[in-house]
N, C-alpha and C positions, 0 to 999 in steps of 0.2 A: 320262553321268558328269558332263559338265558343269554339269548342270541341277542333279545333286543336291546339287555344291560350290555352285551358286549359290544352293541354300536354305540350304545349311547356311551358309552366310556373311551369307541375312538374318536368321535367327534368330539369330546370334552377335550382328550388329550391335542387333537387338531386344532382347538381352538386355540386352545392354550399356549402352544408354540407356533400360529397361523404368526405370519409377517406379516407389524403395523406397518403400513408404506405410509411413504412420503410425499405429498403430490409437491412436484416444483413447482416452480412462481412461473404463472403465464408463458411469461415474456421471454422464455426458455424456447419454449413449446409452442409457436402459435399456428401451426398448420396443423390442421383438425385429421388430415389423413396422411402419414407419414409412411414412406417406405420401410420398411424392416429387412433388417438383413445388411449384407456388403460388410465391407474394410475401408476403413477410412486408416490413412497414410499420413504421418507428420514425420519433425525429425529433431532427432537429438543432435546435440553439436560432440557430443564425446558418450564414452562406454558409461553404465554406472557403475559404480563401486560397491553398493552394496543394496541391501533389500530392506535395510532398516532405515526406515527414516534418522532415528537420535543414533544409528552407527557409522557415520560419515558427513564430513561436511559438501557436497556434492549435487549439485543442482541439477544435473541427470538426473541422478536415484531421485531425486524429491520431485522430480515430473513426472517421474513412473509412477512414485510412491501413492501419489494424490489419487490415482485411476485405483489404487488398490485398497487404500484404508479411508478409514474416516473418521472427525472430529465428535464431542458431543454435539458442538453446537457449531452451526453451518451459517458462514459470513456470503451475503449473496456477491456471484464474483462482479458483478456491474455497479452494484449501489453500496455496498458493503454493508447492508442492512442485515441482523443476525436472528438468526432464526436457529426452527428445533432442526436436529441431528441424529446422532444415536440418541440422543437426550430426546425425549417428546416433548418436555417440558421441565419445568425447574420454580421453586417459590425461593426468596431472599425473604431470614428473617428480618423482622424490626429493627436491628443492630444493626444489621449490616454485614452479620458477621460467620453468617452460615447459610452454605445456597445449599437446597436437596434437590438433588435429577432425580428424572423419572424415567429409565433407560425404555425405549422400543423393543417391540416384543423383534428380534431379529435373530437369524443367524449368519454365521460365517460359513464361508464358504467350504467347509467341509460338512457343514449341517449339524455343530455345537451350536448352542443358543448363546447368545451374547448375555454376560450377565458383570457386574459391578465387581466382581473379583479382575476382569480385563482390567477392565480402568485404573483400580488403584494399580494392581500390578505395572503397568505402562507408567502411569505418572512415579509411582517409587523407586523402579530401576533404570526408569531411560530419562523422563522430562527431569526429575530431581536426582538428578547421581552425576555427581561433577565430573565424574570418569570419563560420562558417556559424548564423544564425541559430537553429539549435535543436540545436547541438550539446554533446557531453559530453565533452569534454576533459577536465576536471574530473575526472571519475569512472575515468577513464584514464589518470590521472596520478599517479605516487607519490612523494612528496618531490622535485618537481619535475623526476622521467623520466618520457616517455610510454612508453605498453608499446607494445612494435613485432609487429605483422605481418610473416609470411616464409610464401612458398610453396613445401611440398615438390614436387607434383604439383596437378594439374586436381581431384583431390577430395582433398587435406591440404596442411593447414598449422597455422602454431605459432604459438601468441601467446604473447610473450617478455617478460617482466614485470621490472621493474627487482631488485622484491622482492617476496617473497610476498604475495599478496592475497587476503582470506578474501572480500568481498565479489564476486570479478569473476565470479564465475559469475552473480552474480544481476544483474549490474550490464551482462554482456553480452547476457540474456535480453531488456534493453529494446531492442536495437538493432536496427532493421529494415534487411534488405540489399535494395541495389536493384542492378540488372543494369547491369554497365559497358558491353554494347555498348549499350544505350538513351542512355543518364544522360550515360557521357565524352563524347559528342560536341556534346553542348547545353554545356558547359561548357567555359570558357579555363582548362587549370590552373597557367597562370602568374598567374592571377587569382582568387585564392580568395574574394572576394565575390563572383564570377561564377554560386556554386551556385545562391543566392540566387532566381535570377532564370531557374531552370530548372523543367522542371515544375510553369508556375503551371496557373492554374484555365482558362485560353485555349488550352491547351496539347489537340490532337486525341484525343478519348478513346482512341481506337485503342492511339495513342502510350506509355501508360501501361501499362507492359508488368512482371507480378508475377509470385509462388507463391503469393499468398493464396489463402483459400477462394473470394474471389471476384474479377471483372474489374470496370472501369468500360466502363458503358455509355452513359448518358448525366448532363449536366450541365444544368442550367437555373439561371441563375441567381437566387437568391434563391425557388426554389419549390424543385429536389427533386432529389440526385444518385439515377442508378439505376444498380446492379452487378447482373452478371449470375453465375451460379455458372461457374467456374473448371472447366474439360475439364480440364484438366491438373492439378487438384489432388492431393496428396497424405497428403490423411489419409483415415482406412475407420472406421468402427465395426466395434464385433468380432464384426456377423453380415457384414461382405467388403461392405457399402455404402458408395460412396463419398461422401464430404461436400462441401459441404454438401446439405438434403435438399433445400431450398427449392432452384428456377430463379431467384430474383430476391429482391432484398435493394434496397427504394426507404426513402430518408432523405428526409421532409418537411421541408424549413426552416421551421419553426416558432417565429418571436419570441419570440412574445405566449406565458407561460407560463399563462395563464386557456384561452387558445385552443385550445394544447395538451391540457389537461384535457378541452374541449368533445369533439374528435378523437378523443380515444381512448375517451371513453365513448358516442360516434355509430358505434365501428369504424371509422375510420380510420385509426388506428395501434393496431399490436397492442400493445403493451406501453410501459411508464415507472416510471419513477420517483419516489416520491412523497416529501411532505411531510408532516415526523411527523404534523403538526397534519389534513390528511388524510384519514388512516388511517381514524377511526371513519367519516368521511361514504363513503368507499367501500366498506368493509366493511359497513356499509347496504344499499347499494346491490346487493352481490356480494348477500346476503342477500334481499332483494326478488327479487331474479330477474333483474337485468343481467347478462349475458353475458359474466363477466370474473372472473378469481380475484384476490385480495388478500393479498399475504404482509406479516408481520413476521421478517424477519428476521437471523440474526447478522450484526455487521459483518467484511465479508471485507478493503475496501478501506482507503486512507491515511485517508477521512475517514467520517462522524465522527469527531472528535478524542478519546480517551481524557481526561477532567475527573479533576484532583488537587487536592491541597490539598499547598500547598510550605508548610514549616516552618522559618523563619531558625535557621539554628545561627550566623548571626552575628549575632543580634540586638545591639541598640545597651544596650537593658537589661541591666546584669549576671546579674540576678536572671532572668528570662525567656531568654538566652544559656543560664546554665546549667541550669534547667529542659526547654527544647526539647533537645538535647545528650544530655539525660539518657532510656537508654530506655524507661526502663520508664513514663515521663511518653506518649511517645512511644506508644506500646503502648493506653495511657488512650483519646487520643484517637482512634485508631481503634475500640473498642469504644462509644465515644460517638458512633459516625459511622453511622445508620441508615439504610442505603443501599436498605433493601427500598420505605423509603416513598420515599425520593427517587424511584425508580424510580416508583413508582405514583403519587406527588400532582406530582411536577413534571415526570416524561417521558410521563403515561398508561398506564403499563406498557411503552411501547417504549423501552426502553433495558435495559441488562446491568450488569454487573459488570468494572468498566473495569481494565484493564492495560496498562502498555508494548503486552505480545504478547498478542493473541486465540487463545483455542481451534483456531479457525477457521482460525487460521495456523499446521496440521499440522505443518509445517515446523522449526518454530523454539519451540512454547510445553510451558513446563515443565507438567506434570499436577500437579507436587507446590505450586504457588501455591494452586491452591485447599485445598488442607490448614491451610494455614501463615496465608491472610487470614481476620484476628480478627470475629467476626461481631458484630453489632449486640448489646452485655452492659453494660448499664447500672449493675452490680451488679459487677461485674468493674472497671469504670472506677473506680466509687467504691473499694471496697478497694485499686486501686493508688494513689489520690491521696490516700488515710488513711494508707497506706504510707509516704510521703513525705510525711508530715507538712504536706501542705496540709490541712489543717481550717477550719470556720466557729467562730475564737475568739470574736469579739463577737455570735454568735446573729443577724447581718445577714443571714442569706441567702447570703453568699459567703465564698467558701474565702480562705484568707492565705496569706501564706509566712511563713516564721520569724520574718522580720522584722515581720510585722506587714503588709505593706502588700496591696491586696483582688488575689488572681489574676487578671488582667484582660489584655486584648490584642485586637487588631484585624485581622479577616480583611478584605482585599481583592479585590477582582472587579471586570468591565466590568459598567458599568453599559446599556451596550445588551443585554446580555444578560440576560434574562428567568429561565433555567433556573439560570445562574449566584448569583443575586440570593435565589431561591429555594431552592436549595442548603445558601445561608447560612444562610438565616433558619432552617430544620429546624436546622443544627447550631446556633446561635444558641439553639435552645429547647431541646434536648438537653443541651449545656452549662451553662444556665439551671437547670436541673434536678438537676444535678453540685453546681451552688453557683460553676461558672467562669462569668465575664465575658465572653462575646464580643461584640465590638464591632463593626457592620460597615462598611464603608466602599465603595460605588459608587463605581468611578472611569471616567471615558472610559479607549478599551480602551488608547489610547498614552500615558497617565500611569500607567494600571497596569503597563504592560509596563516603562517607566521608573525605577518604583519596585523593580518585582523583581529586573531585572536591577543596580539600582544597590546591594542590600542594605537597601533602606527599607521593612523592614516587617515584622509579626511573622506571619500565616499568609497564602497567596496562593490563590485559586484561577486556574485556569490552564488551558490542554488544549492539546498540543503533536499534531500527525500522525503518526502512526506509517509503518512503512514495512515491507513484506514482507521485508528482510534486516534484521535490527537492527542491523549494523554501521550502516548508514547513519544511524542516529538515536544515534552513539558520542557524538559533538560535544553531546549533550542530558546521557546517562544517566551518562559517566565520570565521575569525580570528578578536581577541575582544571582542567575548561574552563568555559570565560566564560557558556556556558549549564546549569550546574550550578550556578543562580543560589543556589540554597536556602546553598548552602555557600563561598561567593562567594570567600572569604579564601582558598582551596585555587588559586587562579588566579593565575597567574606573567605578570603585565602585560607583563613586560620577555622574558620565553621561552615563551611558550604552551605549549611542546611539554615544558618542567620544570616540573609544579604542586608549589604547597611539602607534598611528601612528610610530614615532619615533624607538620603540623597532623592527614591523616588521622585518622579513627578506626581500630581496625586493618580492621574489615570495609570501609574505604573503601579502606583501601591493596590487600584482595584483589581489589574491584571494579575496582582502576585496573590492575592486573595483567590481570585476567580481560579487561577491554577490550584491552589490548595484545599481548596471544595470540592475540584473534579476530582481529583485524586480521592477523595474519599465514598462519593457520592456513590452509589449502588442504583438508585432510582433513574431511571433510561431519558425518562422527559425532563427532570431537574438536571442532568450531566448534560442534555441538548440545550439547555435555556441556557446555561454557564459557559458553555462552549460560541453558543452563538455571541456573546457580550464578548469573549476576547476576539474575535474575528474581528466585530463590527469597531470595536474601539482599534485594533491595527490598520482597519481601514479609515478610520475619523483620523487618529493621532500621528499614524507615518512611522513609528520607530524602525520601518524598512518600507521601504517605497517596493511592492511585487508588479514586476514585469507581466512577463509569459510564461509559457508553458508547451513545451514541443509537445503536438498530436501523437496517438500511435497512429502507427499505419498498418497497415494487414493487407494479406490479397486469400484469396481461396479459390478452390474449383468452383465454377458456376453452376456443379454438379451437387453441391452439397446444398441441403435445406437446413432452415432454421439458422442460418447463419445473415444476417443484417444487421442495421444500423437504427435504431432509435430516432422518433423524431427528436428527444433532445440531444442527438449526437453520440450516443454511447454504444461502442459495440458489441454486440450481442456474439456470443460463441462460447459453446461448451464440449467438452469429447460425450457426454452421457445426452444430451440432446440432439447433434445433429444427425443428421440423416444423408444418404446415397440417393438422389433423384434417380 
């Protein structure tokens, strides 16, 4: 009898701390028989600095870091659609104003169980501690309250928000937990720059103790960190394999970006990232018969930056003020904006059709933009600019205004930019052709930024980063703030947070609405309906005419699986999915 209580109590105990896994999203995983085992090869461009994420600003460390820790809640890296994490789930009260997770039965990598003391621990001394060199306080902050942590139990707790926040789900996905019995003890926390100076790069591999897919193994300085795959991980694909497939995950420190190239076309690193310019010479190559696949593909992440063309509605001209203002002017100039050859004579074909929000960012992009963005109609431009009575009166060649005097105006751009430069000149000839002036003017890239944001000047090109939550890129797109340069006079010098209402257009006063909703909004399908209305009204109204969008490019060994391309263009690649053919 006693024996049997004694199973029956290790099985209880087994269960109890058994790992909930996580099965990835298909489209990760979609070879039903994967090889297991091997090292898969990338490469760092410099050493890291250190092993804490919030102790460095350092974009090494935070490529390792990602392989070794993990968020509650996990932003998918192709669509940027957010899902469960260490969190399994999570309820938002009625208010708005308290979410509770529901942490995974998991452990770290030395076989502690992961329990809600980690999380507050991490977000109190690294994300909220201004000390901490790579921390987000900022982002956790809302009209100057931090949102606090409370623990109900060893797997729940509540994060308590001053006021509602549409952005923190996405804003909490970026936050990796580290395990408080490791981390507090390296640290004085009556000393909050003490973090700083924890988990550097000297620090015992052993030591570094996670839930990523993978561990650290070893460290070499200035040649090569190597992680090993994570026993204790917790994610499966959905034939019950656990991930990652690969034994070993080696990052070559790779300077010299020539070098890099050498390396990965000799097979020494399986995959990278390329350079548009590139593209053709490897796609030769993949073609000849080198060992290695070539994508162009959609952009998933912050950069490439989306290229616009801003339009001063406070121009300094009366006559040009109220022409830009005016939409149907407005309208003109996008049908004179031939964006098929840009793509083809100034990107080679790799680049898109740029917006705020990408296809690709499932998540958040209206379908109805492309309806509504005016396609390249030469013939359309003209009849709206006879419409308003811009005509060629004196048979010169160029259109007038009422008054007489030649339609004319001056687009601005960096002048270190090549793609920019050319851009111009297409619409330059396009306009030319209308019978309008365009003028262009190269500037270095901080007297053009100077000139935008100061209201100097009549059309800009420009390319701001976009960001997988669009809340985060409000400070750009609202109408009011100091970065909604196009409309500059809507900015309340003296109260940021009151733009003078009054000047709007009325579609602007809906767009400052619709910004001030999302910001609050906690509800996932009402923050997508608000978000879809300001897309689709920048593409009705024009307050910035969006270009293109350079493609990524990527190449990899033709040895790796589970790395491809999407029919709608997005490429697929992960270190915890792929595999060694």
């Amino acid at each position: 009898m006693r024996k049997i209580l004694f199973v029956v109590c290790l099985l209880v105990a087994f269960v109890a701390f058994a790992t909930e896994f996580k099965v990835v999203d298909p489209m990760f995983t979609p070879e039903s028989k994967p090889n297991m085992g091997g090292t898969l090869t990338l490469r760092l461009a410099g050493s890291p600095q250190s092993w804490l994420f919030y102790g460095s600003l350092d974009n090494n460390a935070y490529t390792v870091c990602y392989n070794l820790f993990d968020p509650l809640i996990e932003a998918n890296p192709v669509t940027n659609e957010l899902g469960p994490g260490l969190a399994k789930s999570w309820e938002v009260s009625d208010d708005g104003l308290e979410v509770t997770f529901h942490l995974r039965d998991v452990k770290w990598s030395d076989g502690v169980p992961l329990t809600a003391d980690d999380v507050i621990f991490t977000f109190e001394n690294f994300v909220m501690n201004k000390y901490a060199r790579g921390n987000s306080i900022d982002r956790f902050t809302l009209k100057g309250e931090t949102i606090r942590w409370v623990k109900v139990d060893d797997k729940t707790l509540v994060a308590k928000l001053p006021y509602p926040y549409g952005a923190f789900f996405f804003v909490t996905s970026h936050v990796l937990i580290y395990p408080k019995h490791v981390v507090a003890p390296l640290i004085n926390l009556s000393d909050p720059d003490s973090v700083n100076k924890a988990l550097t790069t000297d620090t015992p591999v052993n030591k570094i103790v996670g839930t990523g897919a993978f561990v650290l193994s070893q460290y070499v300085v200035d040649q090569k960190v190597v992680l090993k795959k994570n026993p204790s991980g917790w994610k499966k694909d959905q034939y019950g394999n656990q991930l990652p497939y690969v034994d070993e995950l080696v990052y070559l420190i790779v300077k010299d970006a020539e070098v890099n190239v050498a390396k990965f076309l000799a097979g020494e690193i399986d995959y990278m990232t390329l350079n548009a310019r590139d593209y053709s010479n490897f796609k030769i190559k993949e073609r000849e018969g080198a060992p290695i696949k070539v994508f162009k593909a959609l952009p998933t992440g912050n950069t490439p930056s989306p290229v616009h063309i801003a339009i001063n509605f406070d121009n300094k001209d009366p006559e040009l003020k109220a022409l830009f203002r005016n939409d149907a002017f407005r309208f003109a100039l996008e049908y004179a904006l031939d964006r098929d050859r840009i793509i083809d004579q100034v990107f080679n074909t790799l680049a898109t059709y740029g917006d705020s929000v990408y296809p690709t960012n499932a998540m958040w992009y209206s379908k109805y933009v492309d309806k509504l963005r005016r396609p390249y109609d030469l013939e359309k431009a003209e009849a709206i600019l006879d419409e308003l009575g811009l005509v060629d009166k004196n048979k010169d060649g160029w259109r007038e205004f009422p008054s007489g005097k030649v339609l004319e105006f001056t687009i601005i751009m960096n002048n270190a930019s090549k793609s920019e430069q050319d851009i111009a000149l297409i619409y330059q000839e396009d306009l030319k052709t209308l019978g309008v002036k365009l003028n262009t003017q190269p500037l270095d890239s901080s007297i053009r930024s100077q000139k935008a944001t100061g209201g100097d000047f009549d059309l800009c090109i420009w390319a701001f980063g976009t960001q997988p939550d669009p809340q985060l890129r409000k400070a750009i797109w609202q109408p009011g703030g100091s970065l909604y340069y196009w409309h500059l006079s809507l900015f309340n010098k003296d109260n940021p947070d009151a733009p003078f209402m009054e000047d709007m257009t009325s579609w602007e006063t809906v767009l400052w609405y619709v910004w001030e909703k999302a910001a609050l909004e906690m509800d996932l399908a009402r923050r997508q309906h608000l978000y879809y209305i300001y897309q689709d009204i920048y593409a009705e109204m024009l307050p910035v005419i969006f270009v293109v969008r350079e493609m990524d490019v990527r190449a990899g060994s033709n040895k790796l699986g589970n790395m491809y391309q999407t029919e709608a263009g997005s490429f697929v690649f992960t270190n915890y999915s792929v595999f060694k053919k």
